[in-house]
C-alpha positions in Angstrom: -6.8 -50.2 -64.3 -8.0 -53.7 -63.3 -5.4 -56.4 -62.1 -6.3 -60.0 -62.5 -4.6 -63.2 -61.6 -5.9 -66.5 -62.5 -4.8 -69.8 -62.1 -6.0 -72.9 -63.8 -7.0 -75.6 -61.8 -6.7 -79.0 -64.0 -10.1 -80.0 -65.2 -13.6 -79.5 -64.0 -16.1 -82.2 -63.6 -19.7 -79.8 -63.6 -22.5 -82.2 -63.0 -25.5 -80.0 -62.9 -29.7 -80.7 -62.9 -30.1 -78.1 -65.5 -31.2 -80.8 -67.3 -33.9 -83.9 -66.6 -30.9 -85.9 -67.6 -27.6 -85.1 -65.6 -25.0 -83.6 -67.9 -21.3 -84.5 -67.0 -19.0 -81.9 -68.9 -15.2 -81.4 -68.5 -13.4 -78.1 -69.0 -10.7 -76.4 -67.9 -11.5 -74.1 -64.8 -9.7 -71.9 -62.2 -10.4 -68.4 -60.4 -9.7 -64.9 -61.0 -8.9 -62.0 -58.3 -10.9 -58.6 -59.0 -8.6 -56.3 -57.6 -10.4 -52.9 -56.4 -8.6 -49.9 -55.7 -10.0 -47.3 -52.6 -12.0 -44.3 -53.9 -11.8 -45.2 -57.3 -13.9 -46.8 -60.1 -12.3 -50.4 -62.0 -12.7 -51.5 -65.4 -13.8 -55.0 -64.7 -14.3 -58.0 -66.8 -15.7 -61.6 -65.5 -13.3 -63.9 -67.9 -14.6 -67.2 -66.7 -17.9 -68.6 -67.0 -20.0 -70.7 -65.0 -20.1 -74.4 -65.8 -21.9 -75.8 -69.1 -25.7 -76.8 -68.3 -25.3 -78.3 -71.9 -23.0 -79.1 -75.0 -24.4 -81.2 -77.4 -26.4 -81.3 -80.9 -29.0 -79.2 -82.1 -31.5 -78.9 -84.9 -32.9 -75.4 -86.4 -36.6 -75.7 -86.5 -37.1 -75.3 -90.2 -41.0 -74.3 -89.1 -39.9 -70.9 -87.6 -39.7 -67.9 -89.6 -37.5 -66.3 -87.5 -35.0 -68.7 -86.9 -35.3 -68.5 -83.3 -36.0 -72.0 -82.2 -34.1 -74.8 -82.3 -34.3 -78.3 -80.7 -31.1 -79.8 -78.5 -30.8 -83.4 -79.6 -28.0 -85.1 -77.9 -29.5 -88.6 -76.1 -31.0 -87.9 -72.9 -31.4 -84.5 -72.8 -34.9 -83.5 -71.6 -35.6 -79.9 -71.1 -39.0 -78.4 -69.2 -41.3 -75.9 -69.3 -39.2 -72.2 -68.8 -36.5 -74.0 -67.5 -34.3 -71.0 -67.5 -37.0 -68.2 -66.4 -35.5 -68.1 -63.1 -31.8 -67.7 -63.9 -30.8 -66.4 -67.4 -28.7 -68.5 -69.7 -27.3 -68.2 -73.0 -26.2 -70.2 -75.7 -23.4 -70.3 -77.8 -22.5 -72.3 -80.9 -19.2 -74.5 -80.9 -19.4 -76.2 -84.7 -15.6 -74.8 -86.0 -16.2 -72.3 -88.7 -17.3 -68.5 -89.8 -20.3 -68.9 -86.8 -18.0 -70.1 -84.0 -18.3 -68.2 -81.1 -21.8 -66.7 -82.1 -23.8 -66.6 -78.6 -27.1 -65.0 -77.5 -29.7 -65.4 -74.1 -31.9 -67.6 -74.2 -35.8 -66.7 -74.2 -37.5 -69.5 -73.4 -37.5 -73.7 -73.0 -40.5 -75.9 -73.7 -40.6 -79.6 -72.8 -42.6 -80.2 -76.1 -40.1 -80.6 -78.7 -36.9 -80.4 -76.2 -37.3 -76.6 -78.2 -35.1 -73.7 -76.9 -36.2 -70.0 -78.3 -33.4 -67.4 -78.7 -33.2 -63.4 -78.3 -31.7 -63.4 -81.6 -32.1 -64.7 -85.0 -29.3 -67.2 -86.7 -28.0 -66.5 -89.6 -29.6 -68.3 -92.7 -26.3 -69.9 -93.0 -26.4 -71.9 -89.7 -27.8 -75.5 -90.6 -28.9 -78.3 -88.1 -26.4 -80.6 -86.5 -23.6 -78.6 -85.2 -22.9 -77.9 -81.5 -24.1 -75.8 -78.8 -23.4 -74.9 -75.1 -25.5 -73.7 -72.7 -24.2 -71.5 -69.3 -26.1 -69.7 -67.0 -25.2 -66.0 -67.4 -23.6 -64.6 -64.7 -25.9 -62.1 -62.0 -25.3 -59.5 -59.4 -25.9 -62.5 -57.2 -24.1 -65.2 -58.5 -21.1 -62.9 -58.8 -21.2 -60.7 -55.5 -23.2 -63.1 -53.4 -27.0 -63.0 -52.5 -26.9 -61.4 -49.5 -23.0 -59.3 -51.0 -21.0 -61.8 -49.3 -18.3 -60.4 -51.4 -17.9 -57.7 -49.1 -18.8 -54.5 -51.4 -19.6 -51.3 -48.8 -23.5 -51.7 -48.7 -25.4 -48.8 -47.8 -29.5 -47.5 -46.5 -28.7 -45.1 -50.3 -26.9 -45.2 -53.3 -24.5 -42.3 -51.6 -23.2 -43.9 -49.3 -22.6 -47.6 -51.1 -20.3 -49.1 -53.9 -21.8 -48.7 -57.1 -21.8 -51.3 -60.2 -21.9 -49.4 -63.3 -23.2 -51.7 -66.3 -23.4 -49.8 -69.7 -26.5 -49.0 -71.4 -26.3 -48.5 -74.9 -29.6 -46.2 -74.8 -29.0 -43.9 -71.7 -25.4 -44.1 -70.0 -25.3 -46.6 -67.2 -27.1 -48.7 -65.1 -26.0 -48.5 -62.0 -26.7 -51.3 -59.2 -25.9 -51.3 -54.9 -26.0 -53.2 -52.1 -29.3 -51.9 -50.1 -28.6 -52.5 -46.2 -32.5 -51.0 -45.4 -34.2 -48.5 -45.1 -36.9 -47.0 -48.1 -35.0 -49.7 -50.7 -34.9 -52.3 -48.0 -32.2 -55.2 -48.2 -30.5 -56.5 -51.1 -29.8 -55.9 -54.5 -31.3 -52.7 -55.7 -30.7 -50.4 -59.0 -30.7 -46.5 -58.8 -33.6 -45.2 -59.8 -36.2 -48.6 -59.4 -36.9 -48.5 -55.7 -36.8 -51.4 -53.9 -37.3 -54.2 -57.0 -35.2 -57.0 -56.1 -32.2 -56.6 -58.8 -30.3 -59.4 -57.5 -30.9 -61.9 -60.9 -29.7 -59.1 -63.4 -27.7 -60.7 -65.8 -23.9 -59.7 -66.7 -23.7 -60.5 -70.1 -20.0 -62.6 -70.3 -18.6 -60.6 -73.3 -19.4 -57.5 -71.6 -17.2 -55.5 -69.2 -18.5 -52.5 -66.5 -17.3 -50.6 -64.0 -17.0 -51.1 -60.1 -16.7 -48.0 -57.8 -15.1 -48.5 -54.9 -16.3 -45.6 -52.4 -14.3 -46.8 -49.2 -10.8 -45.7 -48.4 -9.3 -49.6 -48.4 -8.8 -51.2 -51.4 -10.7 -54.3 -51.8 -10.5 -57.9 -53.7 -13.2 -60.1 -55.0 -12.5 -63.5 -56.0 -14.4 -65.8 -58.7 -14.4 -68.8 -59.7 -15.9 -70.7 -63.0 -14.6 -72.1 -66.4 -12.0 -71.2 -68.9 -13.7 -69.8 -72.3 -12.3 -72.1 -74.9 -12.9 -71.7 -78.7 -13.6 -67.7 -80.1 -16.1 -65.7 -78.9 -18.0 -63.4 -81.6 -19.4 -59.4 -80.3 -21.2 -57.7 -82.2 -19.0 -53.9 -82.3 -22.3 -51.2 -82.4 -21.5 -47.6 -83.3 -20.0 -45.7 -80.3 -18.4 -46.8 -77.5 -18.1 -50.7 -77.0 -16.9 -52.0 -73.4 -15.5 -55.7 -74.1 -14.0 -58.2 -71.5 -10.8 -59.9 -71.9 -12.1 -63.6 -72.1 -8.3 -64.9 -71.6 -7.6 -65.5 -67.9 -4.1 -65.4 -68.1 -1.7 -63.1 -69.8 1.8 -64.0 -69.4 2.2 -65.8 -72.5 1.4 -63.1 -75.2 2.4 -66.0 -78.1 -0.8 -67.7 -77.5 -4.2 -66.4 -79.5 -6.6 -63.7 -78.0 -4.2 -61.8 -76.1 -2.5 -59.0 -78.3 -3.7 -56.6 -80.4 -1.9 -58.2 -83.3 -3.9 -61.6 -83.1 -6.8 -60.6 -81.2 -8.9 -60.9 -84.6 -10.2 -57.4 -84.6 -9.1 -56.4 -87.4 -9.0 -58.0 -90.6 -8.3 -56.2 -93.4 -12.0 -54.6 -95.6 -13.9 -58.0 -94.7 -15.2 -57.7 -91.1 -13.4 -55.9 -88.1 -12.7 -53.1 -87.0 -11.8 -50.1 -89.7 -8.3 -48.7 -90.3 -6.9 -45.6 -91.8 -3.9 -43.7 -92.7 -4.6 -41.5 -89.3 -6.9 -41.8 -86.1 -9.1 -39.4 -87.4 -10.8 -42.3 -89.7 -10.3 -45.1 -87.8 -11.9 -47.2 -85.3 -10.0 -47.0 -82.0 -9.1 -49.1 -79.2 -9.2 -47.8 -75.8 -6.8 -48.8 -72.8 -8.1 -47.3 -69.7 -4.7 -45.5 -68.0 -5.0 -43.6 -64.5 -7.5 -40.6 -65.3 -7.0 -41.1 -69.4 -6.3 -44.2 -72.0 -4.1 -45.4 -74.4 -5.6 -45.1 -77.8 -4.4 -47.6 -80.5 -5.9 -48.1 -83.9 -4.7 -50.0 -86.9 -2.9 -48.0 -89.5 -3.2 -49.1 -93.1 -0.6 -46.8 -94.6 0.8 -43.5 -94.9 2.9 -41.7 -92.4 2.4 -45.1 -89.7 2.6 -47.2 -91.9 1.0 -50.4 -91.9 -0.3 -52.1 -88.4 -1.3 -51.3 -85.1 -0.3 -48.4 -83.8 -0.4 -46.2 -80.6 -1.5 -42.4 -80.9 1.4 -40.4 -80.0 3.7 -42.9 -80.8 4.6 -43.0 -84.7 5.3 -45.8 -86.6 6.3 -48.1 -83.5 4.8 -51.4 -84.0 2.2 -52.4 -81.1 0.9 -55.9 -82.5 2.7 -57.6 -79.3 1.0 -55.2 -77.4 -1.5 -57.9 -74.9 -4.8 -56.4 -74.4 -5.9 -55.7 -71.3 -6.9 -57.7 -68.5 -10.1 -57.4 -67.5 -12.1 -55.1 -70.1 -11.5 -52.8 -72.6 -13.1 -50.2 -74.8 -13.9 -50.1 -78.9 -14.7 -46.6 -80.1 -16.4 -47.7 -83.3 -17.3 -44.8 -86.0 -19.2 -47.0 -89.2 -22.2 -49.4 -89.0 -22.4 -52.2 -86.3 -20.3 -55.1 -87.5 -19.6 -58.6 -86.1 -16.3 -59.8 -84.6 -14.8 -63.1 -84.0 -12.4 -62.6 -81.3 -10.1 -65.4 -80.9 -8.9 -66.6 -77.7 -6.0 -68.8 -76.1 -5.7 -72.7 -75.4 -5.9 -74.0 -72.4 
């Protein structure tokens, strides 16, 4: 399992020349501890974010087809040409409503038009003036240090090093090390790409991945960022879904986004995950547990009744139960479906 502790650390002034204008944001931040026991691979999940770049307006250029441009229009913003080609960012819409929470990478950033291009379409729904922000996305570097200053066992191979494990929908994992020389040479290097620098790979926020620790000592990595505010909405593909716990801090289980009861992922026919009178034909939730997980799934009747419940447990109630800290998996059987996850105040 992964252990976390997180503290919050008052507000955070980021000023930051993302932008041709300063931006001067305040949010909540703190650090977390990624706790890595010897000879054994983590679930991890980055729950805080690095600091806005931008939160303001925006305008959907009613000109593109696709609905994949839009213009940032809060006074003095000024973006340039591929702003964010070094460094990946993405966006994500604050406006309160049914799109709150939606996020995707950004493409592209043209001067011309103060115009940002997304991976991903909005939906025809989403109108002109609500609210963005815009974060980098975390990296291997940015994370773990150019040059691994985070202290993962490096190695001349793949055999010999720590190994971050990212899932790839199409073929398993992608799996990233620390390259200390030889034929890869030194840096950040993925399995199977030779020595093509790797250290800019993004870590998509909502995800979660894996972190094998190869050496016998145990081993603890500590970041620091901002608190995700507001929900965040994942899009739940068929199969296996590895999702990181956005809420750093779990001791109060009242507050939204951290129990299975109030977590948002299920709600009822409309959206979320499915339920059924038995595991067999519902979606499940997976709590990694030693070798094994927990498996819980929301009942909608029958023998369990009604709510979530734990496989092997009966009718016991587990809505309280928090969800794991750091990441955890969604074994979803239906179509792809989108799901606003709701998440604490801070």
């Amino acid at each position: 399992m992964k252990f976390i502790s997180a503290t919050l650390a008052g507000l955070f002034i980021a000023s930051t020349a993302a932008l041709a204008q300063t931006t001067v944001i305040s949010e909540p931040s703190g650090y977390t501890n990624l706790n890595l026991p010897a000879g054994a691979s983590t679930f991890v999940g980055l729950n805080l974010l690095p600091p806005s770049a931008y939160a303001g307006t925006f305008d959907v250029v009613a000109t593109d087809s696709t609905r994949r441009t839009i213009t940032l229009t809060a006074a003095g913003t000024g973006l340039a040409d591929n702003q964010f080609a070094a460094v990946p960012h993405f966006i994500e819409i604050t406006t309160p409503g049914v799109h709150q929470g939606l996020n995707t990478s950004i493409t592209g950033t043209f001067a011309n038009g103060n115009s940002v291009t997304l991976q991903d379409s909005l939906p025809a729904d989403v109108s002109s003036g609500g609210t963005v922000t815009i974060r980098r996305l975390w990296t291997l570097s940015s994370v773990f240090g150019a040059t691994n200053q985070a202290g993962l066992t490096g190695g001349i191979s793949s055999n010999s090093a720590d190994l971050i494990r990212v899932p790839n929908l199409a073929a398993g994992y992608d799996q990233y090390f620390y390259s200390t020389g030889g034929f890869t040479g030194v840096g950040w290097r993925q399995i199977g790409a030779g020595n093509a620098n790797k250290a800019n790979v993004p870590l998509y926020f909502s995800d979660g991945f894996y972190i094998f620790n190869r050496s016998a000592a145990a081993k603890s990595i500590t970041l620091t960022g901002s608190i995700k505010t507001g929900p965040t909405q994942v899009l739940i593909v068929t199969g296996n879904n590895y999702l990181a716990n956005l809420c750093p801090v779990q001791s109060d289980t009242s507050s939204l986004g951290r129990t299975l009861g109030n977590s948002g992922l299920y709600k009822g026919t409309v959206g979320g995950l499915t339920g059924g009178t038995s595991a067999e034909n519902a979606d499940l939730l997976l709590v990694p547990e030693g070798s094994g997980y927990i498996q819980y799934f929301y009942s909608t009747g029958g023998f369990t009744g009604v709510g979530w419940r734990k496989i092997g447990a009966g009718s016991t109630d587990q809505s309280s139960t928090p969800l794991p800290e750091g990441c955890f998996i969604v074994y979803r059987k239906g179509a792809p479906v989108m799901v606003q996850l709701t998440q604490g105040s801070f």
